[in-house]
Z-matrix of the N, CA and C atoms (Angstrom, degrees):
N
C 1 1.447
C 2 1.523 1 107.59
N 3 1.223 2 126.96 1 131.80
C 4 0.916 3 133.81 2 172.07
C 5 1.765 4 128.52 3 -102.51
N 6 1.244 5 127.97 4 111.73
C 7 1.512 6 126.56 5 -140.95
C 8 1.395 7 103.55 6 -141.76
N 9 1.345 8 137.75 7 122.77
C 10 1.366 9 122.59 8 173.94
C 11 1.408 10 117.61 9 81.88
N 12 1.422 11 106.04 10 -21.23
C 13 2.086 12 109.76 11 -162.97
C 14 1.665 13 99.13 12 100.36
N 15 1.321 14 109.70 13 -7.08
C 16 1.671 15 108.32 14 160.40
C 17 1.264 16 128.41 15 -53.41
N 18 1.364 17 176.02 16 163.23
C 19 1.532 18 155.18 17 86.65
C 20 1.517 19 94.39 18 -55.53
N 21 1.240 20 101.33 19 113.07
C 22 1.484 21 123.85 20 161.42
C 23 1.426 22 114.00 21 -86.63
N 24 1.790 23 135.72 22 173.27
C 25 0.825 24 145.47 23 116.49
C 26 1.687 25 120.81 24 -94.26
N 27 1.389 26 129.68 25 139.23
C 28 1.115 27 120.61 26 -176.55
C 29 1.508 28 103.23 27 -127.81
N 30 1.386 29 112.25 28 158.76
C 31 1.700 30 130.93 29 152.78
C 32 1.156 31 117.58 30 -144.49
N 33 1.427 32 103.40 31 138.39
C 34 1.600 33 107.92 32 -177.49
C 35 1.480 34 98.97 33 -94.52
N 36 1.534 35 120.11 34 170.06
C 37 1.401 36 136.23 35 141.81
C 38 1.339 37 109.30 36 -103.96
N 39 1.257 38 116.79 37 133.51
C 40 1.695 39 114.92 38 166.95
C 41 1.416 40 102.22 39 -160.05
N 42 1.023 41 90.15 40 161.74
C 43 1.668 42 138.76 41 -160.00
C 44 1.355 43 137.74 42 -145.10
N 45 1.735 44 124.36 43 84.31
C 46 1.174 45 121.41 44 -143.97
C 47 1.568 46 141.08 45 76.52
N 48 1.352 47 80.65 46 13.08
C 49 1.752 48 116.60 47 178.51
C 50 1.630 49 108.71 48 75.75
N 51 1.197 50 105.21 49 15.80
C 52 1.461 51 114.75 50 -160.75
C 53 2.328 52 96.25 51 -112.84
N 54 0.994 53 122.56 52 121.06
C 55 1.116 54 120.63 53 178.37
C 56 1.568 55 111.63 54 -87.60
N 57 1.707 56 95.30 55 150.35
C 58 1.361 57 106.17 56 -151.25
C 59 1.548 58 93.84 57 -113.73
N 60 1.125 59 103.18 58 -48.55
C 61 1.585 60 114.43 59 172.23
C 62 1.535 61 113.76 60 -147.08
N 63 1.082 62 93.55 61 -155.24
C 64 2.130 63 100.16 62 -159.79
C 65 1.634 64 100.11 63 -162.88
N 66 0.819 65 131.42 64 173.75
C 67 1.547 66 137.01 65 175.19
C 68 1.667 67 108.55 66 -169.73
N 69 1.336 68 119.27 67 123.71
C 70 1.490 69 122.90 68 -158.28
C 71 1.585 70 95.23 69 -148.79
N 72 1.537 71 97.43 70 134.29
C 73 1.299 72 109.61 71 173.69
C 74 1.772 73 109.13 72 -149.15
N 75 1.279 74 135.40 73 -176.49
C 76 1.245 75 145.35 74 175.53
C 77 1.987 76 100.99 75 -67.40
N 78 1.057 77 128.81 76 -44.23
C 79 1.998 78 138.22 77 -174.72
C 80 1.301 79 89.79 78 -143.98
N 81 1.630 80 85.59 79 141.84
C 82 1.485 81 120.35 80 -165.70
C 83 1.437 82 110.95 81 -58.72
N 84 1.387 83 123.58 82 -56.15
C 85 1.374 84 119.15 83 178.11
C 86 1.800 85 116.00 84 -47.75
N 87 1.554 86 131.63 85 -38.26
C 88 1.194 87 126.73 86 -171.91
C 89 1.859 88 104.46 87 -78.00
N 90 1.384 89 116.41 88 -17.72
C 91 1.211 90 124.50 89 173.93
C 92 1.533 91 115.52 90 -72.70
N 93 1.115 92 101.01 91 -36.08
C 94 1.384 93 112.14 92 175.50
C 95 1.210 94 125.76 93 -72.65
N 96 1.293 95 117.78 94 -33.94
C 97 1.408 96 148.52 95 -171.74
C 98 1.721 97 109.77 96 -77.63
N 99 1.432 98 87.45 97 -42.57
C 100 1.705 99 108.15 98 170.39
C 101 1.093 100 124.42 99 -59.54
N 102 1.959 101 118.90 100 -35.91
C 103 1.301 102 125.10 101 -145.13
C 104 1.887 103 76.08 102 -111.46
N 105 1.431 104 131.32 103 -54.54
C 106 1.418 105 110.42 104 -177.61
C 107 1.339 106 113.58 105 -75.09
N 108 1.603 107 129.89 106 28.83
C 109 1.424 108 117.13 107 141.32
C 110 1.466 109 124.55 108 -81.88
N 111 1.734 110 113.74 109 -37.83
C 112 0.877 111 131.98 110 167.37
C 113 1.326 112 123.50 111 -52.01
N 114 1.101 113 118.27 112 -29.75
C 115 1.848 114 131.11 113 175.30
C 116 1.254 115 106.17 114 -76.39
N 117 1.448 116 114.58 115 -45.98
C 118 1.552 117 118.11 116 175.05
C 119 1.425 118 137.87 117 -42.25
N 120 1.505 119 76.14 118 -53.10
C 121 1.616 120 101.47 119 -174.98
C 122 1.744 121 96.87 120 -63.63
N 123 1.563 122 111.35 121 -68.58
C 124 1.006 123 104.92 122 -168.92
C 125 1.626 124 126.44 123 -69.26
N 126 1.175 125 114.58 124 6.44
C 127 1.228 126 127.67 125 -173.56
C 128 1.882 127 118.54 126 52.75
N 129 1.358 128 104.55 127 51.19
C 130 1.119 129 127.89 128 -167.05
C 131 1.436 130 110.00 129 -94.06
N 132 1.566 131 108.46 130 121.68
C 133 1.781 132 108.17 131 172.59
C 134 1.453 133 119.00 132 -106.37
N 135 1.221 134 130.27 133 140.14
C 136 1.242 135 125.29 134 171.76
C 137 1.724 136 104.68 135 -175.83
N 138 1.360 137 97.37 136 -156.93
C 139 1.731 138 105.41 137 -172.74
C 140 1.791 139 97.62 138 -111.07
N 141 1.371 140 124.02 139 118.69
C 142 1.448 141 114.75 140 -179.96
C 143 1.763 142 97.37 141 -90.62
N 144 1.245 143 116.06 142 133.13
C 145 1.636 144 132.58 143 173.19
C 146 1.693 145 109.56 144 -145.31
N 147 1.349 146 102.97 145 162.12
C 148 1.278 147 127.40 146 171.54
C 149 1.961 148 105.28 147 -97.00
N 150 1.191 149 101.62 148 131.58
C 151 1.777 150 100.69 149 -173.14
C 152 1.589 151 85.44 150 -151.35
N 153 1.725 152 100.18 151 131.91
C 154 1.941 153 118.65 152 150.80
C 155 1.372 154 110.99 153 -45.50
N 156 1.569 155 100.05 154 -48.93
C 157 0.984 156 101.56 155 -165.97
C 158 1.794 157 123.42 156 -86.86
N 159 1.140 158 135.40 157 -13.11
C 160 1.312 159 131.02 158 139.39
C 161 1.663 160 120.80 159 -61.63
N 162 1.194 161 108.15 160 -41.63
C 163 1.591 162 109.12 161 169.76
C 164 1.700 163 105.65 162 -53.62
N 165 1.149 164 136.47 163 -43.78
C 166 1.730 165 125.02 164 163.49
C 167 0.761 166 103.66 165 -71.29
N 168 1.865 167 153.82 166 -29.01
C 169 1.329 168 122.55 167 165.07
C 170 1.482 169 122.02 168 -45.13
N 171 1.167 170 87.56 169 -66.52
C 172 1.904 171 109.28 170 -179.14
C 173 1.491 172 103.87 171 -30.57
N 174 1.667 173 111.60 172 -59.68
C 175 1.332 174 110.62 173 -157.57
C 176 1.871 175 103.46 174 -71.35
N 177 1.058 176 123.29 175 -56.63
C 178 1.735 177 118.35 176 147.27
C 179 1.332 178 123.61 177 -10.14
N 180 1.318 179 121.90 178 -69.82
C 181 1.007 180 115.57 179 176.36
C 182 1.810 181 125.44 180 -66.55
N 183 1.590 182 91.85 181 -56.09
C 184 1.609 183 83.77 182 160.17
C 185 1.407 184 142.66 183 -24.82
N 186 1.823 185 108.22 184 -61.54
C 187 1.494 186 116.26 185 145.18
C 188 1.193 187 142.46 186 -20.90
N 189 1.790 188 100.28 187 -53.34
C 190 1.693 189 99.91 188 167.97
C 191 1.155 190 125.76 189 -78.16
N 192 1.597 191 122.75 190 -17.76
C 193 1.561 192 122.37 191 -177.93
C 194 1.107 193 104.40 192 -74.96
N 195 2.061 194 122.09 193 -57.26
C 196 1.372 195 115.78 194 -166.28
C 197 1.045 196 99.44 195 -89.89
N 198 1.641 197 160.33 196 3.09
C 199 1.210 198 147.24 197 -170.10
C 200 1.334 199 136.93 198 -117.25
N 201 2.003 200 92.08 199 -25.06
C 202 0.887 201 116.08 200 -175.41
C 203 1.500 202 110.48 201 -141.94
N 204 1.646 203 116.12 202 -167.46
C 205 1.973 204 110.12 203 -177.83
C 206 1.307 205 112.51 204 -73.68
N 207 1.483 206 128.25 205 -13.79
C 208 0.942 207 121.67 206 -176.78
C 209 2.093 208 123.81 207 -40.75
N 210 1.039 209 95.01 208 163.23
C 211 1.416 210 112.89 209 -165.89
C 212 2.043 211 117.19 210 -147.04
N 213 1.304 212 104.76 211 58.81
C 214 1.674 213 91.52 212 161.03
C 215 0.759 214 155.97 213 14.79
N 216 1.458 215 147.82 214 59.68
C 217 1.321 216 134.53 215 167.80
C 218 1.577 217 112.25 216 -85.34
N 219 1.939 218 70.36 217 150.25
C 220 1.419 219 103.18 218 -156.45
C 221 1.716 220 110.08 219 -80.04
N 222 1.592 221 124.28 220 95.47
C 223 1.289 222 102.24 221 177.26
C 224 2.100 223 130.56 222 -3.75
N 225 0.960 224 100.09 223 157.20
C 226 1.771 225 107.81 224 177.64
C 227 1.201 226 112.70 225 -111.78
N 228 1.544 227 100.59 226 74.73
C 229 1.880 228 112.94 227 173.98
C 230 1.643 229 85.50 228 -150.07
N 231 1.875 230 88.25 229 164.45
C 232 1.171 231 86.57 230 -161.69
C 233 1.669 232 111.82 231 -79.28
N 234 0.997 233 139.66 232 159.94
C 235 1.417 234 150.05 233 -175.65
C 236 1.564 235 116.31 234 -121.08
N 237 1.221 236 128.14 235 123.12
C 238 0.954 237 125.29 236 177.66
C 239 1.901 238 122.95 237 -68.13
N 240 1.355 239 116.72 238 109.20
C 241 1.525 240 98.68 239 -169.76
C 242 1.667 241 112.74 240 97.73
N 243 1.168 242 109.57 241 -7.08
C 244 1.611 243 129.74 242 -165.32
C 245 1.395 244 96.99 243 -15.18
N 246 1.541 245 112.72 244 -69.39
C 247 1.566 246 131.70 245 -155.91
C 248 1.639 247 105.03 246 -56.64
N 249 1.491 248 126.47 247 -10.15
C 250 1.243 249 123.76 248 164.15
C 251 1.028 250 126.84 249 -92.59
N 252 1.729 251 127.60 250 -24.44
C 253 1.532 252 135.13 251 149.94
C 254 1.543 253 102.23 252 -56.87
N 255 1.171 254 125.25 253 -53.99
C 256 1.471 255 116.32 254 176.03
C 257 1.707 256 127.31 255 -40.63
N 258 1.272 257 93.29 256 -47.68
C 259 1.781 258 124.51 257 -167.57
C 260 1.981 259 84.71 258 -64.19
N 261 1.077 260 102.39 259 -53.09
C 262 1.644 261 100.19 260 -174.37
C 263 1.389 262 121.88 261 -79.34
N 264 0.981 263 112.32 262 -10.39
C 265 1.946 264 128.10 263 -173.75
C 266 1.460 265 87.35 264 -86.82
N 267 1.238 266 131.23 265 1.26
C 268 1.606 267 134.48 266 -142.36
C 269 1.696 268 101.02 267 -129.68
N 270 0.923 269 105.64 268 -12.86
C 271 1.683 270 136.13 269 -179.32
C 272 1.648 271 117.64 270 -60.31
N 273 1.441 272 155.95 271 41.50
C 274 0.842 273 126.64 272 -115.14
C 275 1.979 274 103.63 273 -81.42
N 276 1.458 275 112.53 274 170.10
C 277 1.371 276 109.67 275 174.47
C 278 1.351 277 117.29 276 -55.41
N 279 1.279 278 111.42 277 140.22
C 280 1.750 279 123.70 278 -173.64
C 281 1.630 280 123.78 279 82.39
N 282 1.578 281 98.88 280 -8.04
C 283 1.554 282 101.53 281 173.13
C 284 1.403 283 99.85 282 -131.97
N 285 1.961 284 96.39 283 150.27
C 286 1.250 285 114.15 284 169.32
C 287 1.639 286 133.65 285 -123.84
N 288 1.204 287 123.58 286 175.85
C 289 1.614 288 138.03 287 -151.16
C 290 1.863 289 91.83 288 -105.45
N 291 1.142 290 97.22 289 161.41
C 292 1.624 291 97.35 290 139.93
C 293 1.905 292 121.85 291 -112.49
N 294 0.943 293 123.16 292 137.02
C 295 1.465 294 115.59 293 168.13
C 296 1.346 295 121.20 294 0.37
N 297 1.845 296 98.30 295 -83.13
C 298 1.766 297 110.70 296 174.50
C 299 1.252 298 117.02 297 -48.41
N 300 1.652 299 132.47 298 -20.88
C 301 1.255 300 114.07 299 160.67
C 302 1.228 301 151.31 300 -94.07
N 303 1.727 302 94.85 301 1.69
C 304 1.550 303 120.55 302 162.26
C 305 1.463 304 95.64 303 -70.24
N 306 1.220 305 121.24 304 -59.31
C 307 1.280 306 123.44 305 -168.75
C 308 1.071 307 124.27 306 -20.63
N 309 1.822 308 105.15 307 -75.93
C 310 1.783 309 139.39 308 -175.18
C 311 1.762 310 78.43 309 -50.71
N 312 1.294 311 114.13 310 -71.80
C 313 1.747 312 108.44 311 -153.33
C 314 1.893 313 103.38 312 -47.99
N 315 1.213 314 110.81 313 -58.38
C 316 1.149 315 112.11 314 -155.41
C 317 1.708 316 111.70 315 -88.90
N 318 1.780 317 109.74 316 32.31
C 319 1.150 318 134.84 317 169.43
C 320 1.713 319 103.77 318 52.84
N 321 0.871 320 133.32 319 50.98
C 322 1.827 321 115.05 320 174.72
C 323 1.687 322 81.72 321 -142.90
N 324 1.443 323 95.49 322 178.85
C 325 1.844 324 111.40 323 -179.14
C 326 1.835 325 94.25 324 -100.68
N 327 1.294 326 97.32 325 -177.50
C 328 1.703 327 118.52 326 -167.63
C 329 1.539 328 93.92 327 -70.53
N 330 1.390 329 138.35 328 -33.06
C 331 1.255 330 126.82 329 170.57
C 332 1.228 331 135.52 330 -54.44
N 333 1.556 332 108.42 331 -56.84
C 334 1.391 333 125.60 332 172.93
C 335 1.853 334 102.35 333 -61.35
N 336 1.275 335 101.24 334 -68.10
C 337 2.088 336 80.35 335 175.30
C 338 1.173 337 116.49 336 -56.30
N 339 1.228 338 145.49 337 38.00
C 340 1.502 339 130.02 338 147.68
C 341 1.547 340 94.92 339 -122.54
N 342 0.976 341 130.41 340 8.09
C 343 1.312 342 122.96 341 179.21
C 344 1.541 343 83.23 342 -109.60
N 345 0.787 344 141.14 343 -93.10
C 346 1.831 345 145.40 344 176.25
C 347 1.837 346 102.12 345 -7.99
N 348 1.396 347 101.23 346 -48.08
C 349 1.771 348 98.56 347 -177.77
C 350 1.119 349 90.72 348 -54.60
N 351 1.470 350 121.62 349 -75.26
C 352 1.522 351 140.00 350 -149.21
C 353 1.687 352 115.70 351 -37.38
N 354 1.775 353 103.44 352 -34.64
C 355 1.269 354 105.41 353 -177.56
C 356 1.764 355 93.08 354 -124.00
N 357 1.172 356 124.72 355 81.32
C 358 1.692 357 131.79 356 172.46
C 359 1.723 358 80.18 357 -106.52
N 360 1.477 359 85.32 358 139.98
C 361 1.593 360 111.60 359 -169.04
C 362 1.214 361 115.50 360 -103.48
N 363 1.622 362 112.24 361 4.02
C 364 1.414 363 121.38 362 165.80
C 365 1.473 364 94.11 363 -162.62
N 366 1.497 365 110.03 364 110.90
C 367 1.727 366 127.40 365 -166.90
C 368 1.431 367 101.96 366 -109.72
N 369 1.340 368 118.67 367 125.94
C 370 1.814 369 145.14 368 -157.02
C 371 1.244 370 80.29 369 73.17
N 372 1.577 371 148.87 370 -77.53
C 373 1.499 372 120.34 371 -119.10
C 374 1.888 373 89.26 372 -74.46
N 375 1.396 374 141.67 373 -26.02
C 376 0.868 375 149.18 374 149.31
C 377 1.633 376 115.88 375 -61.30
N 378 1.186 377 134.41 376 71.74
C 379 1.111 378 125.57 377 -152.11
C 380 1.802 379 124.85 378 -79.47
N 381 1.528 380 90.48 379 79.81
C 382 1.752 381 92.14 380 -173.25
C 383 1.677 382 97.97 381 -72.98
N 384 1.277 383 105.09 382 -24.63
C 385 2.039 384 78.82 383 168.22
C 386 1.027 385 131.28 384 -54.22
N 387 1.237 386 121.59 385 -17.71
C 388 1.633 387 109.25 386 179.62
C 389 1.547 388 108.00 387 -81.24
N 390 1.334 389 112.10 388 5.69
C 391 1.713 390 100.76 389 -179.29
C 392 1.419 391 114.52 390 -88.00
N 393 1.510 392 126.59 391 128.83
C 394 1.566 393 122.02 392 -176.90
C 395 1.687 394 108.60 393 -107.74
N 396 1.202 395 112.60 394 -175.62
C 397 1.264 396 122.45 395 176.58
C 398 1.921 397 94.98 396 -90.09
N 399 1.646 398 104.39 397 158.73
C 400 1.426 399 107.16 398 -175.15
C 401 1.931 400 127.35 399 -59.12
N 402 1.974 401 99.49 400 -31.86
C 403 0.865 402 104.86 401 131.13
C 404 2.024 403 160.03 402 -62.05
N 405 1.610 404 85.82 403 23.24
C 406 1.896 405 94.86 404 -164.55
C 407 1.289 406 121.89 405 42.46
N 408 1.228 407 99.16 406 48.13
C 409 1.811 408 102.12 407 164.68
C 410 1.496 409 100.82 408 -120.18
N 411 1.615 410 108.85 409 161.91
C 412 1.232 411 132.70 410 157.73
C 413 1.286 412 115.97 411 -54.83
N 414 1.346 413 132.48 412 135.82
C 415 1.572 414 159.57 413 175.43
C 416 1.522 415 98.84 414 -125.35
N 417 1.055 416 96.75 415 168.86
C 418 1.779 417 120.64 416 -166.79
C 419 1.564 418 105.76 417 -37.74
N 420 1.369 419 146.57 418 -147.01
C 421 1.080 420 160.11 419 -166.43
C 422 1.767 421 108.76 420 153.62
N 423 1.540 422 140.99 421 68.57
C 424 1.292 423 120.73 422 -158.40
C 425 1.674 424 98.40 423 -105.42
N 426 0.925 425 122.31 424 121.91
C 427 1.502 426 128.64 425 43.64
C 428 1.477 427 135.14 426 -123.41
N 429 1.456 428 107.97 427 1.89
C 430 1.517 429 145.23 428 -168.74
C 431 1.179 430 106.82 429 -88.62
N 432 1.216 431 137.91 430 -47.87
C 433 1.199 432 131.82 431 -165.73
C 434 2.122 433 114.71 432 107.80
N 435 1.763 434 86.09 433 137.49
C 436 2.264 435 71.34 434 168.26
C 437 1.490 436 123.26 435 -66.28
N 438 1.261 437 114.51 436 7.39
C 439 1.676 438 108.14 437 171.72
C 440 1.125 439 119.36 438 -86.39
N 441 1.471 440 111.56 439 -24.24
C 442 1.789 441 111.94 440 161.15
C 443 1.811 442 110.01 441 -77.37
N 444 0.983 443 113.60 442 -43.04
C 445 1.247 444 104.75 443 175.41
C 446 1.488 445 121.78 444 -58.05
N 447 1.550 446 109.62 445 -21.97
C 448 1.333 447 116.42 446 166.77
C 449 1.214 448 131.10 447 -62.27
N 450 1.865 449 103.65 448 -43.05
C 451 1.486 450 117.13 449 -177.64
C 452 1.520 451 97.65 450 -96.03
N 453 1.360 452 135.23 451 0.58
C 454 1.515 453 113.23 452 157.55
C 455 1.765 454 109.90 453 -90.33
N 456 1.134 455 125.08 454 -18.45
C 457 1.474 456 124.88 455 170.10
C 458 1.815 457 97.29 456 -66.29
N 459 1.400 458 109.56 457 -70.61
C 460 1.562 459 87.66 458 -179.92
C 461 1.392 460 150.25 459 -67.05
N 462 1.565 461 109.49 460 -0.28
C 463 1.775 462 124.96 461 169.25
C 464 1.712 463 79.04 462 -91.52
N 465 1.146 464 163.55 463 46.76
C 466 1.495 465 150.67 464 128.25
C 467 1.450 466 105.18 465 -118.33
N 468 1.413 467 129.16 466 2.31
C 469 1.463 468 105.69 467 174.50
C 470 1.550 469 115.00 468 74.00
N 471 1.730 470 123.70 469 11.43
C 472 1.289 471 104.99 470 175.46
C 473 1.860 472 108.67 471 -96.78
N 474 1.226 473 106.07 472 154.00
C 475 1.392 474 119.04 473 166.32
C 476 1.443 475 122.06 474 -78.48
N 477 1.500 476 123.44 475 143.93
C 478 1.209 477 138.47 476 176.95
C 479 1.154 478 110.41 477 -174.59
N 480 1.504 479 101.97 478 169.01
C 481 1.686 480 115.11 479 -144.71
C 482 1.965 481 99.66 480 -81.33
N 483 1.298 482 125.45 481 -27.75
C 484 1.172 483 126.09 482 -157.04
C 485 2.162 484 88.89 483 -88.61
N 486 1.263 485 101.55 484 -9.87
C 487 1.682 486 87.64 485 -165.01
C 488 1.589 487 113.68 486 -85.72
């Protein structure tokens, strides 16, 4: 899949033909690897496949979060940590959070949200890029790297300290 000027690899999870999560990396095995952590964590069942046709969802939707007003919703299964994917779906485009205040909002400590980032079951359309350090710097981005998180902060127009 190609996204951003990225070459992605993608996999969905779904369930009811309806996808639950996705896992995307640069080669297929670390994508994969990505997407059954994410299942883990969340204790998520379904059928993992490659589909055209979820890859144009994704890329659609993607569009509207980083490109446009769009706003995500979050399938209706349960999520581990939910209220912090929420807290960030809550984010609007071009502005950002700090960590600790996803945190406080989305009730867990600084540990558990980087473990919750680490496995977000839909990454940009859940938009943990907009989260900075307290000083407005960039922190990790996994599995992409902070240079995508860089170039999705700057196709939205948000400010931070490293730009």
């Amino acid at each position: 899949m190609r996204v951003f000027g990225l070459n992605l690899e993608v996999f969905f999870l779904v369930r009811y033909a309806k996808p639950l999560a996705y896992g995307w990396h640069y080669s297929e095995a670390k994508a994969m690897a990505h997407l059954k952590k994410v299942q883990q964590f969340h204790s998520l069942e379904g059928e993992v496949i490659k589909s055209g046709d979820l890859e144009a969802w994704l890329e659609e939707n993607l569009n509207l979060v980083v490109l446009g007003e769009g706003v995500f919703k979050i399938p209706d299964f349960h999520y581990k940590n939910r209220k912090v994917y929420e807290e960030i779906t809550a984010i609007p485009r071009g502005q950002t959070r700090t960590y600790s205040q996803v945190a406080a909002k989305g009730g867990v400590n600084f540990p558990q949200l980087l473990i919750t980032l680490l496995r977000n079951p839909f990454q940009i359309l859940i938009p943990c890029h907009r989260l900075l350090t307290k000083r407005g710097g960039l922190m990790g981005f996994y599995p992409l790297g902070k240079e995508v998180k860089a170039m999705l902060l700057e196709r939205e127009g948000a400010e931070w300290s490293g730009k």
